[in-house]
C-alpha positions, 0 to 999 in steps of 0.5 A, spaced: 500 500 500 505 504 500 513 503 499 515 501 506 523 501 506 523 508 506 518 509 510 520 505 516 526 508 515 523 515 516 519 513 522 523 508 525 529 514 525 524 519 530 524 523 523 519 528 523 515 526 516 514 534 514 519 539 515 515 545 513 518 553 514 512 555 521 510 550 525 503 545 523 500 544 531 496 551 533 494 547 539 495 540 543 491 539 549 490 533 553 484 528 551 479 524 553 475 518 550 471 513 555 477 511 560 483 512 555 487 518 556 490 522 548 491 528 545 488 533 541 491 537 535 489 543 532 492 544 525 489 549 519 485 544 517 484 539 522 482 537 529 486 531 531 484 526 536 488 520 538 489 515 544 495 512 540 500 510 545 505 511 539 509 518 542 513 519 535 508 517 531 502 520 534 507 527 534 508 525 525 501 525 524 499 533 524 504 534 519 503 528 515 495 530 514 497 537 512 501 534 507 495 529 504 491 536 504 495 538 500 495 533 495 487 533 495 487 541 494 490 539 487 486 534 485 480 539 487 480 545 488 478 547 495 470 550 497 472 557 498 471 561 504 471 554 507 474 555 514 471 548 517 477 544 520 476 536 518 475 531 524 480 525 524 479 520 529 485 515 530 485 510 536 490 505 539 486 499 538 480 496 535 476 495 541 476 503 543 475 504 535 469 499 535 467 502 542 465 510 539 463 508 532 458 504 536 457 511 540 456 516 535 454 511 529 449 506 532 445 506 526 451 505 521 455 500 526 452 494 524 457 496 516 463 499 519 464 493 525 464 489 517 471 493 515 476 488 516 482 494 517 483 501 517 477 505 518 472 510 515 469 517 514 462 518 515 461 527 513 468 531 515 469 525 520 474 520 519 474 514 524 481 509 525 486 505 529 493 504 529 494 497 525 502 499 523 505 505 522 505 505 514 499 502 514 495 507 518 497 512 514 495 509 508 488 508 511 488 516 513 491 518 506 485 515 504 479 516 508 481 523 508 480 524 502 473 521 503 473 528 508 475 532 503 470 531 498 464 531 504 467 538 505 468 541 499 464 538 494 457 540 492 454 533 489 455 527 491 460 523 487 458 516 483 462 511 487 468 508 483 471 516 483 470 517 489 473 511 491 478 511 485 481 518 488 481 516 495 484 510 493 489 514 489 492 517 495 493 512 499 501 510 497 507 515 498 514 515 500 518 519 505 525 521 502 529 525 506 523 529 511 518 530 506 511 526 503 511 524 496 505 521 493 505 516 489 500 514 486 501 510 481 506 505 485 500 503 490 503 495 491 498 493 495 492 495 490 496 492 484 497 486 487 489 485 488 488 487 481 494 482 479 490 477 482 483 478 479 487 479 472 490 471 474 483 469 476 478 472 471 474 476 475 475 483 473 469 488 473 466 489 466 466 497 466 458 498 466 458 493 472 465 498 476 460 504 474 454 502 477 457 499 483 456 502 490 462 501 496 457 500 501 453 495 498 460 491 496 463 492 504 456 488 506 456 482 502 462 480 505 466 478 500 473 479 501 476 478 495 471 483 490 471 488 494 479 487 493 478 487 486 473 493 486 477 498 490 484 496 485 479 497 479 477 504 482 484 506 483 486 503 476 481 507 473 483 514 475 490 513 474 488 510 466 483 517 466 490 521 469 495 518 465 493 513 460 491 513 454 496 519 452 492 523 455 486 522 451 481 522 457 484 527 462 481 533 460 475 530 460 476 528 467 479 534 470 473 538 467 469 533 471 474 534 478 473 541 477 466 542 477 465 538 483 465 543 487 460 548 483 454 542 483 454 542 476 455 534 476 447 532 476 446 536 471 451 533 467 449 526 468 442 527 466 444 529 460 448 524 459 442 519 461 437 523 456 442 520 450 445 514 454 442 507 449 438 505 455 436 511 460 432 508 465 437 502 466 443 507 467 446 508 473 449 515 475 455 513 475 456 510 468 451 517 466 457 522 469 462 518 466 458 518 459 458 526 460 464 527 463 469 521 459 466 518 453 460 515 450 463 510 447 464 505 453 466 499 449 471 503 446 475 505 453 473 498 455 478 495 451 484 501 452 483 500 459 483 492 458 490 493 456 492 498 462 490 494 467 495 488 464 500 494 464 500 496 471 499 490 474 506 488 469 502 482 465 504 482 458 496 480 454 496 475 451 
């Protein structure tokens, strides 16, 4: 999921994960939850809470975030005049973590305790536990994203690019003290798509746009729901990088519409022109509108991606 030798050098070295020119902490505090004692950090764009026991890695994680936010900030443009800091969660064991997403989320408890690792966001709020240092911070470079969507983005998003982008921030490196992301070398994704390539069990396109997270997490099935995130990630680096470029306008378009509610007019137009309107689902309808019509032609091109990044020669 992330490049792991350099990052438990950094780490395991006591180096600070960022080095920027002011200080990223405005305010640390103690804090509270049930009978486990933490802090809370106050950055410029989240409040930070934590009862990791981890001194030196709970005192990396402020500027770690802020060095996420960034990177979201480039894929979409931030809300103006947002001021709204996001709340990020991060407990020590999966025990305190399960005890306050059943406190605060009783009605969602029931999907989020089927997470078989990491965490979720519900809103602005992200919800983790410390697995491993690398790990955790891969699960936060994740559902952050989640948070900055909530946060600045004026529509709902179709799933696979929700999850596509979130899974596209996910892998890094640390060279020297600095976050480097790296989204197109995710070794943890690229290994699940290897192993769908392997086993034939790649999502049709009509079937990735149609799906919903949500309603994969629930049928428990371990092995799609790996396949599925790897494909959403697969597909926004294909949009990104691939094809020489020939889908990237069309989908920073769409990334920089997101915020001005433009989307659900834009996918009601493509659903008026799609060969079967009622049976479109919006995912395929923002994509039709924002990418190409011509769906049996991209299939075939991402075919071929999906070979290259998981290092297949198609046969």
């Amino acid at each position: 999921m992330v490049a792991l030798a350099a990052l438990a050098l950094t780490l395991l070295g006591g180096c600070s994960l960022v080095g920027p020119a002011e200080p990223v902490v405005q305010a640390e505090e103690p804090w509270t939850f049930s009978r486990y004692e933490g802090h809370q950090f106050v950055t410029a764009h989240f409040d930070l809470y934590s009862t990791l026991t981890d001194a030196d890695f709970e005192k990396a994680l402020p500027a770690y975030l802020e060095a996420a936010y960034r990177e979201y900030a480039r894929l979409i443009p931030p809300k103006k005049g947002e001021d709204q800091r996001l709340q990020t969660y991060v407990f020590n064991t999966r025990a305190q973590w399960e005890r306050f997403a059943a406190t605060r989320f009783p009605a969602r408890f029931p999907v989020y305790r089927q997470i078989a690792a990491g965490g979720f966001s519900e809103g602005n709020m992200c919800v983790a536990y410390y697995i491993r240092r690398p790990y955790t911070l891969s699960v936060l470079a994740h559902e952050g994203m989640h948070q900055y969507v909530a946060q600045n983005c004026a529509v709902t998003l179709p799933a696979w690019l929700n999850e596509g982008l979130a899974t596209y921030c996910e892998s890094f490196e640390l060279p020297g003290d600095k976050v480097h992301f790296t989204p197109r070398r995710n070794t943890f994704r690229i290994n699940a798509l290897r192993d769908a390539l392997q086993s034939d069990t790649v999502l049709p396109l009509r079937a990735m746009l149609a799906t919903d997270a949500g309603a994969v997490i629930i049928e428990g099935q371990s092995v799609k729901t790996r396949t599925y995130y790897a494909q959403a990630w697969a597909l926004v680096c294909y949009l990104r990088h691939g094809a020489l470029g020939k889908y990237a306008g069309g989908f920073n378009k769409l990334l920089d519409d997101l915020s001005t509610g433009d989307v659900p007019v834009m996918a009601q137009a493509a659903k008026i022109r799609a060969p079967s309107p009622s049976t479109t689902s919006f995912g395929e309808a923002v994509f039709r509108a924002y990418i190409t019509e011509d769906l049996d032609g991209f299939e075939e091109g991402f075919e071929g991606y999906l070979y290259d990044l998981a290092g297949f020669r198609q046969e």
